[in-house]
mmCIF file as gemmi writes it, N, C-alpha and C atoms, coordinates in Angstrom:
data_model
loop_
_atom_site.group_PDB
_atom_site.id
_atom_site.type_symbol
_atom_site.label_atom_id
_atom_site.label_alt_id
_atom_site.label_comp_id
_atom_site.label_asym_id
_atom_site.label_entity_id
_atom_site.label_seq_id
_atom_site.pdbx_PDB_ins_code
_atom_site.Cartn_x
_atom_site.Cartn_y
_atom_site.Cartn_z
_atom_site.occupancy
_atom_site.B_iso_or_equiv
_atom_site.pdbx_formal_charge
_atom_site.auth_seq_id
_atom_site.auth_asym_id
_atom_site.pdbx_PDB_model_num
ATOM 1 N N . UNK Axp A 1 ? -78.863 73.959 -107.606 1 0 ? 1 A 1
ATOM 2 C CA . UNK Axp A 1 ? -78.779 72.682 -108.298 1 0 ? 1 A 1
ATOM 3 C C . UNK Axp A 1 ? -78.824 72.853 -109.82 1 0 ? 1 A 1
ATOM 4 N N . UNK Axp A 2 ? -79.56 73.865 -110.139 1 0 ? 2 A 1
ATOM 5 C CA . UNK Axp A 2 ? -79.766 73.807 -111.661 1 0 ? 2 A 1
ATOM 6 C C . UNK Axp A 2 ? -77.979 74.095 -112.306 1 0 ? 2 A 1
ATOM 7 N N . UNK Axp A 3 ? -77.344 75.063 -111.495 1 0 ? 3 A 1
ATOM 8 C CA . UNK Axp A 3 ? -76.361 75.29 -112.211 1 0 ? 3 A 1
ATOM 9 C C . UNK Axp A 3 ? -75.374 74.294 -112.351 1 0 ? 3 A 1
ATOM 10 N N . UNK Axp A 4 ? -75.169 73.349 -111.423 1 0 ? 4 A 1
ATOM 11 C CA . UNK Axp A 4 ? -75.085 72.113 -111.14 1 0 ? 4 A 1
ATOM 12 C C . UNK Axp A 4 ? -75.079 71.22 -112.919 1 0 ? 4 A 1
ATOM 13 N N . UNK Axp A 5 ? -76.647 71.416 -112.734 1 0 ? 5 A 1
ATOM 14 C CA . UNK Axp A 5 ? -77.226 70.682 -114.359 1 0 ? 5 A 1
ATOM 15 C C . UNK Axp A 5 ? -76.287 70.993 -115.612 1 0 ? 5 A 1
ATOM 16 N N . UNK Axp A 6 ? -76.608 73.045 -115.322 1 0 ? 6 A 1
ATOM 17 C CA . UNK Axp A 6 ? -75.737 73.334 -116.654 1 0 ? 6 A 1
ATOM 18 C C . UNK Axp A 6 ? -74.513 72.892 -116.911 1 0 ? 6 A 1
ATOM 19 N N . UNK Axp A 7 ? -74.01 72.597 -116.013 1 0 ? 7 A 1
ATOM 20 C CA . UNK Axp A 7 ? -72.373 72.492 -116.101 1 0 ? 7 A 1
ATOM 21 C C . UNK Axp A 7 ? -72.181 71.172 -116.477 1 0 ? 7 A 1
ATOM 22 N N . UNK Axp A 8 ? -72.802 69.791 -116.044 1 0 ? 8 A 1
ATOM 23 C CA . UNK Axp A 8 ? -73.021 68.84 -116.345 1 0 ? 8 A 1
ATOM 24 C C . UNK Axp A 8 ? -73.242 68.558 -117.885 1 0 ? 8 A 1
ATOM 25 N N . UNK Axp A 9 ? -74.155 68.97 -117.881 1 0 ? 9 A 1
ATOM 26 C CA . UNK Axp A 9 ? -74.69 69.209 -119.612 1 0 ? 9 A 1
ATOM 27 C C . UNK Axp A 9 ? -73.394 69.758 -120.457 1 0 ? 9 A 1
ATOM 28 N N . UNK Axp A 10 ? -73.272 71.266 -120.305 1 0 ? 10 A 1
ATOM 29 C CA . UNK Axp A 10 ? -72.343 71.729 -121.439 1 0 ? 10 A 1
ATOM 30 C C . UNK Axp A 10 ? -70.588 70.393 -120.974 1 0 ? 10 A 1
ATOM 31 N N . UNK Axp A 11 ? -70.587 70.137 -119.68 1 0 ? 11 A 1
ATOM 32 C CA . UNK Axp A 11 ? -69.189 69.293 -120.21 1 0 ? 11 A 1
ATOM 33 C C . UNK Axp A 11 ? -69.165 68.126 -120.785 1 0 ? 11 A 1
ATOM 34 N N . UNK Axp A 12 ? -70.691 67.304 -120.843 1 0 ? 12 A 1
ATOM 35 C CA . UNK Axp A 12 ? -70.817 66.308 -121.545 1 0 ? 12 A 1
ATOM 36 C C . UNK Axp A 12 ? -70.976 66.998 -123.248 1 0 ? 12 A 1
ATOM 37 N N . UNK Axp A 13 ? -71.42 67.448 -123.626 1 0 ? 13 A 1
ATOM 38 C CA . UNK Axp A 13 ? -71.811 67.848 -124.71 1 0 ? 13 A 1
ATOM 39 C C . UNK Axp A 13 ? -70.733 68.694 -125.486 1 0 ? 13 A 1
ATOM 40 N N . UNK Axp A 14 ? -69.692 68.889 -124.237 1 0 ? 14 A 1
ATOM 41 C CA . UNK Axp A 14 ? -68.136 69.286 -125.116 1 0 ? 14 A 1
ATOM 42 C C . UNK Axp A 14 ? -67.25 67.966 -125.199 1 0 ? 14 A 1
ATOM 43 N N . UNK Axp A 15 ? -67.361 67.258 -123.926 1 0 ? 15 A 1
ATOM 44 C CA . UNK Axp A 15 ? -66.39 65.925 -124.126 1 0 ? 15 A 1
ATOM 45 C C . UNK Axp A 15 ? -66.966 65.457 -125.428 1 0 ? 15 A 1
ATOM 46 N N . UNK Axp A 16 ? -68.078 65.356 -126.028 1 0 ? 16 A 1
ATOM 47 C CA . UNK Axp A 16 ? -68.699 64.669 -126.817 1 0 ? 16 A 1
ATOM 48 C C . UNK Axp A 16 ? -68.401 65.041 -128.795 1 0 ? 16 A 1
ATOM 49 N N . UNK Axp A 17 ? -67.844 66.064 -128.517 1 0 ? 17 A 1
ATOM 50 C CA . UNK Axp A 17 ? -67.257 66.776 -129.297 1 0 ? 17 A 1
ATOM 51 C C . UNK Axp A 17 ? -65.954 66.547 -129.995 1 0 ? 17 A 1
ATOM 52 N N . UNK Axp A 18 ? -65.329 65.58 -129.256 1 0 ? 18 A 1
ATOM 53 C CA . UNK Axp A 18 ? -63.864 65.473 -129.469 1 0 ? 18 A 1
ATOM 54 C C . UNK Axp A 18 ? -63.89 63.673 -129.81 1 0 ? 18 A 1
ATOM 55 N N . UNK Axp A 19 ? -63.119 63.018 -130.267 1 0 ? 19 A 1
ATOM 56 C CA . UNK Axp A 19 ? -62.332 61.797 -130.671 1 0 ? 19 A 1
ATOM 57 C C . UNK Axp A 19 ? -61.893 61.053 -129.342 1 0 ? 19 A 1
ATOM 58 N N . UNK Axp A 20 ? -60.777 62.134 -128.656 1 0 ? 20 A 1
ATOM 59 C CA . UNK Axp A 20 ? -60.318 61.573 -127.738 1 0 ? 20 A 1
ATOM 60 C C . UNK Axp A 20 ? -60.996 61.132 -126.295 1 0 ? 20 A 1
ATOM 61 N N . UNK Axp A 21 ? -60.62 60.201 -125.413 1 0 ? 21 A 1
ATOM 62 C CA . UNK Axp A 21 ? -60.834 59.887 -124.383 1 0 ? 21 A 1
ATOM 63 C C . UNK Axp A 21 ? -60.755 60.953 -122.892 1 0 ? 21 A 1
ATOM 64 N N . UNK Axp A 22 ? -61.582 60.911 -122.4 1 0 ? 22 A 1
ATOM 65 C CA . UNK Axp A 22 ? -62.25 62.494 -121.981 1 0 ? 22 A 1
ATOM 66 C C . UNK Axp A 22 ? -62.6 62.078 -120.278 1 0 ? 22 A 1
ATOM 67 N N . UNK Axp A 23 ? -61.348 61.347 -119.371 1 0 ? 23 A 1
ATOM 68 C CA . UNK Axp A 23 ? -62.115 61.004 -118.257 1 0 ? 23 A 1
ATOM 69 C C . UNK Axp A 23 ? -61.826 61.513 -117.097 1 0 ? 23 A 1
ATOM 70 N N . UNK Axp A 24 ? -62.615 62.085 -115.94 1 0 ? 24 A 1
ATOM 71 C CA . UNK Axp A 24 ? -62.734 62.83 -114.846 1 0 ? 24 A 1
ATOM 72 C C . UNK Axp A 24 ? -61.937 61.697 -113.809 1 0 ? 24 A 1
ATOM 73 N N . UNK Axp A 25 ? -61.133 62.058 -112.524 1 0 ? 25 A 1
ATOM 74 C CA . UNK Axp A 25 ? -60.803 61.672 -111.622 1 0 ? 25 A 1
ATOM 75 C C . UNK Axp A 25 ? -61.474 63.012 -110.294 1 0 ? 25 A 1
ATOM 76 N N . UNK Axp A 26 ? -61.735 61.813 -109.761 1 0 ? 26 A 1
ATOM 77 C CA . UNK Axp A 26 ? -62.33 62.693 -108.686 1 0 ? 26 A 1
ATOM 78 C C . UNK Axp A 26 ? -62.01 61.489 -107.388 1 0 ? 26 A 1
ATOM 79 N N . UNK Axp A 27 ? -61.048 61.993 -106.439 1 0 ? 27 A 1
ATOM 80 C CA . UNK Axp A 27 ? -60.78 60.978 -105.591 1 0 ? 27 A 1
ATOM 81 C C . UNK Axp A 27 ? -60.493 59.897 -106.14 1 0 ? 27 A 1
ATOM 82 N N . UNK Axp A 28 ? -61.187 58.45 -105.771 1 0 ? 28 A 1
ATOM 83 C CA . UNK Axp A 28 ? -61.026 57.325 -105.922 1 0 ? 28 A 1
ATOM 84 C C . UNK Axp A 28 ? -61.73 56.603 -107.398 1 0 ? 28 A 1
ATOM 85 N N . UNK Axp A 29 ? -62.737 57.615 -108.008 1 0 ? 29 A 1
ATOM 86 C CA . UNK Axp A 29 ? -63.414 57.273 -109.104 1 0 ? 29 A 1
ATOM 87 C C . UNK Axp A 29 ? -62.942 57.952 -110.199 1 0 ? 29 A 1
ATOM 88 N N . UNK Axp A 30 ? -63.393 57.193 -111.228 1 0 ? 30 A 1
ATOM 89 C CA . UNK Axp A 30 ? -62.901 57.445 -112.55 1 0 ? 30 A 1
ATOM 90 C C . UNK Axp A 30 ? -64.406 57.253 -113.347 1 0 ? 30 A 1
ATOM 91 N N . UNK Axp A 31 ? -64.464 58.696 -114.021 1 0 ? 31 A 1
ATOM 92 C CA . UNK Axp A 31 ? -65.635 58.882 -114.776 1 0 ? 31 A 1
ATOM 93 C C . UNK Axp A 31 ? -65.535 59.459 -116.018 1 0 ? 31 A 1
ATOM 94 N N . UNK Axp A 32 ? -66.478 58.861 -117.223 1 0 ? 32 A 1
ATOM 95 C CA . UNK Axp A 32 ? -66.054 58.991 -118.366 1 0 ? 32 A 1
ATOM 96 C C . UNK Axp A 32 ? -67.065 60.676 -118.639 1 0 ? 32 A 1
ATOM 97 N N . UNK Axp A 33 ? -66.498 61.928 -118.928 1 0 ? 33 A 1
ATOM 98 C CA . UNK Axp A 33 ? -67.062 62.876 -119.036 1 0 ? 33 A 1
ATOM 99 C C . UNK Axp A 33 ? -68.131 63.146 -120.403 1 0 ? 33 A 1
ATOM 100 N N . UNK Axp A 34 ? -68.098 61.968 -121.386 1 0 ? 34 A 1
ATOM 101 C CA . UNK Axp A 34 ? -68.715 61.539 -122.174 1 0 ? 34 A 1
ATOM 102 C C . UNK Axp A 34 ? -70.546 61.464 -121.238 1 0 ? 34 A 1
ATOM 103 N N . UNK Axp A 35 ? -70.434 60.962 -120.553 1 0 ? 35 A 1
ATOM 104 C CA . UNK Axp A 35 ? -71.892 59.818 -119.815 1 0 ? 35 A 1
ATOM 105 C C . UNK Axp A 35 ? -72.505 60.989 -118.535 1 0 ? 35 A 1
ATOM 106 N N . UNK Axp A 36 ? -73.533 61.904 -119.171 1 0 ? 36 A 1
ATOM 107 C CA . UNK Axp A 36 ? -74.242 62.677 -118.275 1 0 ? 36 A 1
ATOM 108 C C . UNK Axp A 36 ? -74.224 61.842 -116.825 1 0 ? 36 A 1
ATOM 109 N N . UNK Axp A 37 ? -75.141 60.77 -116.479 1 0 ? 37 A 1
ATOM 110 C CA . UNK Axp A 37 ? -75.457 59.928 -115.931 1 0 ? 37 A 1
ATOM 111 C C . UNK Axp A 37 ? -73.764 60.023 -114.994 1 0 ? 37 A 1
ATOM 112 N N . UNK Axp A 38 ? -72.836 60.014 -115.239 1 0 ? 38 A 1
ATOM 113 C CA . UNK Axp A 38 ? -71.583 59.436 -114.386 1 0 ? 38 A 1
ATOM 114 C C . UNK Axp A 38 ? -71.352 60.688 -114.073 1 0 ? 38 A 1
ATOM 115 N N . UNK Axp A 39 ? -71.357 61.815 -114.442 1 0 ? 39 A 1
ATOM 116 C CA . UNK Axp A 39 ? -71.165 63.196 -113.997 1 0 ? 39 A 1
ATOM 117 C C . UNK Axp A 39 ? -72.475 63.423 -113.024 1 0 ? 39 A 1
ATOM 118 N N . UNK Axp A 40 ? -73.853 62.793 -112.915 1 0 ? 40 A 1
ATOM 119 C CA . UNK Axp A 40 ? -74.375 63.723 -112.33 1 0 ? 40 A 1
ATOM 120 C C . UNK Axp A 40 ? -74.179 62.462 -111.016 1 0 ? 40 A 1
ATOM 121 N N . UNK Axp A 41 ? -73.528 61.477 -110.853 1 0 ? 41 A 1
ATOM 122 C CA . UNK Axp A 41 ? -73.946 60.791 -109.624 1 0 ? 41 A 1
ATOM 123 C C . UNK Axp A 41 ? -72.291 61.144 -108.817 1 0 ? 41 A 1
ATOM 124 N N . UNK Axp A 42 ? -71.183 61.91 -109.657 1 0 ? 42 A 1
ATOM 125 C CA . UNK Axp A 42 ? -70.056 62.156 -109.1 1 0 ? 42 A 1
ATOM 126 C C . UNK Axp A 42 ? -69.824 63.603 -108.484 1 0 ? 42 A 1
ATOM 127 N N . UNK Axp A 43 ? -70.19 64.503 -109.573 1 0 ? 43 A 1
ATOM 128 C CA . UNK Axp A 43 ? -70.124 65.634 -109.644 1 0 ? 43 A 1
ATOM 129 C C . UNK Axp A 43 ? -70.169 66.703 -108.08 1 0 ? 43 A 1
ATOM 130 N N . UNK Axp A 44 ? -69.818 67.063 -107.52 1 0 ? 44 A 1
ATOM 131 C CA . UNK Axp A 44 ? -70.069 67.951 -106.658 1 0 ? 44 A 1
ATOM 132 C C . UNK Axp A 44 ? -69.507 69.583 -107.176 1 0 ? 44 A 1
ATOM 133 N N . UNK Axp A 45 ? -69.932 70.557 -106.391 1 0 ? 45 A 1
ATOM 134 C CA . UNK Axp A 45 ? -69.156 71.763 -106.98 1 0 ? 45 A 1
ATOM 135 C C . UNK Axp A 45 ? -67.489 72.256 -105.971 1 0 ? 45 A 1
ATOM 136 N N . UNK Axp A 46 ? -67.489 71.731 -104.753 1 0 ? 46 A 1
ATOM 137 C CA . UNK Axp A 46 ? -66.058 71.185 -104.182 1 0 ? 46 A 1
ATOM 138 C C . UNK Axp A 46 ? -65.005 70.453 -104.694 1 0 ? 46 A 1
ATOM 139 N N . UNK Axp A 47 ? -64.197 70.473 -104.444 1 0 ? 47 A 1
ATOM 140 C CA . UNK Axp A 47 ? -63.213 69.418 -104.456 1 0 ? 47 A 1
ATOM 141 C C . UNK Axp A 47 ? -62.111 69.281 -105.502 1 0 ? 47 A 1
ATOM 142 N N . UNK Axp A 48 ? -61.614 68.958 -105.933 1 0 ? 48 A 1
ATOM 143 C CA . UNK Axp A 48 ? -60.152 69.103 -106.766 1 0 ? 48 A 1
ATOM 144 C C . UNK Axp A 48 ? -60.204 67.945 -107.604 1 0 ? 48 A 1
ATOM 145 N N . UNK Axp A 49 ? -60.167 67.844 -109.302 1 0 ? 49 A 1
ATOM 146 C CA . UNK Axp A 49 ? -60.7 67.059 -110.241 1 0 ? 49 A 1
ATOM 147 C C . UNK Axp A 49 ? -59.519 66.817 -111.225 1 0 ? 49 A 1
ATOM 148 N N . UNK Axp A 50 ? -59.33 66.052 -111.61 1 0 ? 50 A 1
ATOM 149 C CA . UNK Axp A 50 ? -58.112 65.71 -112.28 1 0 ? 50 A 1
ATOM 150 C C . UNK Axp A 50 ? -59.499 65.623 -113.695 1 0 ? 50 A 1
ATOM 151 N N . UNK Axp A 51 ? -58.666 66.148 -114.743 1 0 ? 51 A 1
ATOM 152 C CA . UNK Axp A 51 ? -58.787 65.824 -115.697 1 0 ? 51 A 1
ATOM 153 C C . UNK Axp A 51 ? -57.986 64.784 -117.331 1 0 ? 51 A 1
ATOM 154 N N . UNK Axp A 52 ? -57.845 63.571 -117.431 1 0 ? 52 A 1
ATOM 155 C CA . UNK Axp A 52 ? -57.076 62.639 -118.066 1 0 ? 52 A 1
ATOM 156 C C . UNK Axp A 52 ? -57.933 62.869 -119.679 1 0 ? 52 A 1
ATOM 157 N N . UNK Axp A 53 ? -57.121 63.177 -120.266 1 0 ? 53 A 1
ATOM 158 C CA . UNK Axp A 53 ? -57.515 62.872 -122.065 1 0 ? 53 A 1
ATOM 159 C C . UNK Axp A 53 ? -56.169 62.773 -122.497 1 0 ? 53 A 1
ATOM 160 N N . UNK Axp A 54 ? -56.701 61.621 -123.498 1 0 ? 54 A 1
ATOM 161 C CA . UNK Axp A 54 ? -55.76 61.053 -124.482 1 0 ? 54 A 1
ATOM 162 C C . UNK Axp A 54 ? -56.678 60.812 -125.636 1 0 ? 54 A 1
ATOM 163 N N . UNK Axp A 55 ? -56.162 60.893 -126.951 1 0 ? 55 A 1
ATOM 164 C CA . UNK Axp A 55 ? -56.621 60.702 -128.421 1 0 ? 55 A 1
ATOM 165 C C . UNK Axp A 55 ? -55.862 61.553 -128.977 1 0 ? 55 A 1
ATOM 166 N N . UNK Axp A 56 ? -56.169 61.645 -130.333 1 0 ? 56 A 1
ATOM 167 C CA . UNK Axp A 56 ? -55.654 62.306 -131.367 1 0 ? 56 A 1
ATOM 168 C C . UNK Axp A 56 ? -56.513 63.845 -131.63 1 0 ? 56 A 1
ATOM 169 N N . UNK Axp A 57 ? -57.158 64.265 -130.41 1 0 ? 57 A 1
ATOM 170 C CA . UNK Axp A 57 ? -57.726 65.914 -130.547 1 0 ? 57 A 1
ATOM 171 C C . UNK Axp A 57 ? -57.35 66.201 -129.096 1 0 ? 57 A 1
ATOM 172 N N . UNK Axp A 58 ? -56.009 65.654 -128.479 1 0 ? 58 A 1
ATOM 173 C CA . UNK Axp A 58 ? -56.591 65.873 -127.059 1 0 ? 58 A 1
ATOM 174 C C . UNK Axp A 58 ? -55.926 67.177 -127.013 1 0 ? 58 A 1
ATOM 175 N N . UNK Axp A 59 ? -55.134 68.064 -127.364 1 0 ? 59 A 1
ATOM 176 C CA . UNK Axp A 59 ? -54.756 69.629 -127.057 1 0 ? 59 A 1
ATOM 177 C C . UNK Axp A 59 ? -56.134 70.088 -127.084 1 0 ? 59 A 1
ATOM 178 N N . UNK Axp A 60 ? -57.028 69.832 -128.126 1 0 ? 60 A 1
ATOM 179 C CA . UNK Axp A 60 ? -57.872 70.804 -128.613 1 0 ? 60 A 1
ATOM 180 C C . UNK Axp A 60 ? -59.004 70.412 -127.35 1 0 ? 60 A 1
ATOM 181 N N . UNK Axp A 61 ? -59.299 69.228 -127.215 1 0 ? 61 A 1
ATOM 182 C CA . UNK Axp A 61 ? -60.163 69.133 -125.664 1 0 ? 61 A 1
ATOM 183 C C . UNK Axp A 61 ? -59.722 69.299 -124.54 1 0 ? 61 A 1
ATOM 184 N N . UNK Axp A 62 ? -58.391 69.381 -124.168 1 0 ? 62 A 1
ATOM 185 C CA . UNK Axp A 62 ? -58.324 70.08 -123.046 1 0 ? 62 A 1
ATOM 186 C C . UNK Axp A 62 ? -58.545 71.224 -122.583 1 0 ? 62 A 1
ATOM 187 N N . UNK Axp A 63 ? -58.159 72.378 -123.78 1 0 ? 63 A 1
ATOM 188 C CA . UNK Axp A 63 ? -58.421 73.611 -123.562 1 0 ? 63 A 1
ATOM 189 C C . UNK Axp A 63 ? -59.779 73.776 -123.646 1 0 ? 63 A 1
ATOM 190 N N . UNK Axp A 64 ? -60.572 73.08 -124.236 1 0 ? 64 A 1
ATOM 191 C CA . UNK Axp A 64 ? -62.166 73.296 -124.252 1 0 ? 64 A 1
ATOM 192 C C . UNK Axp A 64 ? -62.803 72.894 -123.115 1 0 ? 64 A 1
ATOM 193 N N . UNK Axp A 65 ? -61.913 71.567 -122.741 1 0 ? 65 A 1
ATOM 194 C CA . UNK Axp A 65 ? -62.922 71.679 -121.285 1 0 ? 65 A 1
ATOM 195 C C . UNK Axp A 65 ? -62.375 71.908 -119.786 1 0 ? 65 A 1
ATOM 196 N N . UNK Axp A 66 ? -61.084 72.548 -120.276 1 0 ? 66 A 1
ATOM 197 C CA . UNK Axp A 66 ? -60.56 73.731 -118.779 1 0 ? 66 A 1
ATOM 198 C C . UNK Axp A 66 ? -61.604 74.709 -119.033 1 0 ? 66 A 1
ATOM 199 N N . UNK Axp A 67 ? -62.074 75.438 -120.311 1 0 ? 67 A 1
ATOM 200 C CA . UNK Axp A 67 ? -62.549 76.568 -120.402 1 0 ? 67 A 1
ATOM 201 C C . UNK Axp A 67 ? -64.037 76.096 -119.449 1 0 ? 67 A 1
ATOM 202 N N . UNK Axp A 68 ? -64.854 75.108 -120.255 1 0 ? 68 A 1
ATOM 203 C CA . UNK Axp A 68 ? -66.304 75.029 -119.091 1 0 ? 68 A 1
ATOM 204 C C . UNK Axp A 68 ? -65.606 74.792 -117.849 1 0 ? 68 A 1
ATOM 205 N N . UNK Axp A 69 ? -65.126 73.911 -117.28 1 0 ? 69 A 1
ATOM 206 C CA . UNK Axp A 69 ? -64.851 73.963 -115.859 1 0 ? 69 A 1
ATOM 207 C C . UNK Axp A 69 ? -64.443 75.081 -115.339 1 0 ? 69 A 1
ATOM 208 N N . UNK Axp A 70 ? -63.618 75.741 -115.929 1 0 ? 70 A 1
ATOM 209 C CA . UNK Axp A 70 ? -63.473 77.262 -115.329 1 0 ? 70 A 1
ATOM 210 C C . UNK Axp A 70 ? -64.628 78.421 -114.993 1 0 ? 70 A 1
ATOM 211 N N . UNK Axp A 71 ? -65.397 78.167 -116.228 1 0 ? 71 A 1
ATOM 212 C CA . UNK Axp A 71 ? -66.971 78.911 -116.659 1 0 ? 71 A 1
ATOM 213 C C . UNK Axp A 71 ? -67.684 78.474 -115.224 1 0 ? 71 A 1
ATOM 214 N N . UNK Axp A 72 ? -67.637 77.044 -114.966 1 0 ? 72 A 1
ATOM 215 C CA . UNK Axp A 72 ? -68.559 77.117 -113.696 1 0 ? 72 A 1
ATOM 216 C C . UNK Axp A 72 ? -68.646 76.965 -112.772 1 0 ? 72 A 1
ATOM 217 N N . UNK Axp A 73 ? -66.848 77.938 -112.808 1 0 ? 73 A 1
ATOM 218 C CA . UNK Axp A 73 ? -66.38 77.751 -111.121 1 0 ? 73 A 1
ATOM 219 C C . UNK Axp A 73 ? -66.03 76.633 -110.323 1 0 ? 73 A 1
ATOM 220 N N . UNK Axp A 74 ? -65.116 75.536 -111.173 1 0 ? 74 A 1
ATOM 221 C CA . UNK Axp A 74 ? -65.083 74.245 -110.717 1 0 ? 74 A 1
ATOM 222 C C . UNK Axp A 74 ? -63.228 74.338 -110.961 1 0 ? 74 A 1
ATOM 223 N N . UNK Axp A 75 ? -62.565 73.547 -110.19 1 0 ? 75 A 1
ATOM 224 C CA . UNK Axp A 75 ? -61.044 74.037 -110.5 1 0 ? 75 A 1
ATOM 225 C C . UNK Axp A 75 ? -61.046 72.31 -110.808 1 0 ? 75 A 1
ATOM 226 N N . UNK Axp A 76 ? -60.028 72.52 -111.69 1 0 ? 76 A 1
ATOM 227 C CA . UNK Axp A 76 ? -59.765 71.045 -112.816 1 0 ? 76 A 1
ATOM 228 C C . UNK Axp A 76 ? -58.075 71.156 -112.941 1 0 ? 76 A 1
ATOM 229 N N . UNK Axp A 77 ? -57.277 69.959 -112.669 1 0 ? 77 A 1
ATOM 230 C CA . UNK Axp A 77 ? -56.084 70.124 -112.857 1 0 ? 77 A 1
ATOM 231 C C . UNK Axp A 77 ? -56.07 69.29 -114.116 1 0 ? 77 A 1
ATOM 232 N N . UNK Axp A 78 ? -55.818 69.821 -115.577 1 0 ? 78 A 1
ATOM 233 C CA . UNK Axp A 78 ? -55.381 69.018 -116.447 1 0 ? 78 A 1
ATOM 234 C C . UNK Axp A 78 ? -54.177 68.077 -116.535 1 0 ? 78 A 1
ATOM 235 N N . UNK Axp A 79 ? -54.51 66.516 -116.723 1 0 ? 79 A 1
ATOM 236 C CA . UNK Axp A 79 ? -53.68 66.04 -116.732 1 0 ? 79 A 1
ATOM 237 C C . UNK Axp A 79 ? -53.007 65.687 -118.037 1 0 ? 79 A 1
């Protein structure tokens, strides 16, 4: 579970980093990767995650947060 935490943490604290709009699809929900709280009640370490950003830094946050999702073994299809 803890690693769980870390991963939670560092992707909020990178979405948080950027301008642009930073939001997780996971199935049927849509979660803002900004809001610890919405990552830790969605989050599982299974399953196949769409990742949606739009703004004016979004090259630079996508590659930053393929890199944590990759880091913790979570597969993310950037959208």
């Amino acid at each position: 579970m803890s690693n769980k935490n870390a991963a939670i943490v560092e992707l909020s604290q990178t979405a948080n980093q950027f301008k642009s709009s930073i939001v997780l699809q996971y199935e049927n929900k849509y979660i803002d990767v900004k809001s610890i709280l919405g990552l830790f009640t969605t989050l599982v370490n299974t399953g196949e995650y769409e990742l949606h950003v739009h703004g004016p830094d979004e090259a630079e946050a996508k590659t930053a947060m393929k890199e944590v999702f990759e880091k913790h073994g979570m597969t993310v299809a950037v959208i």
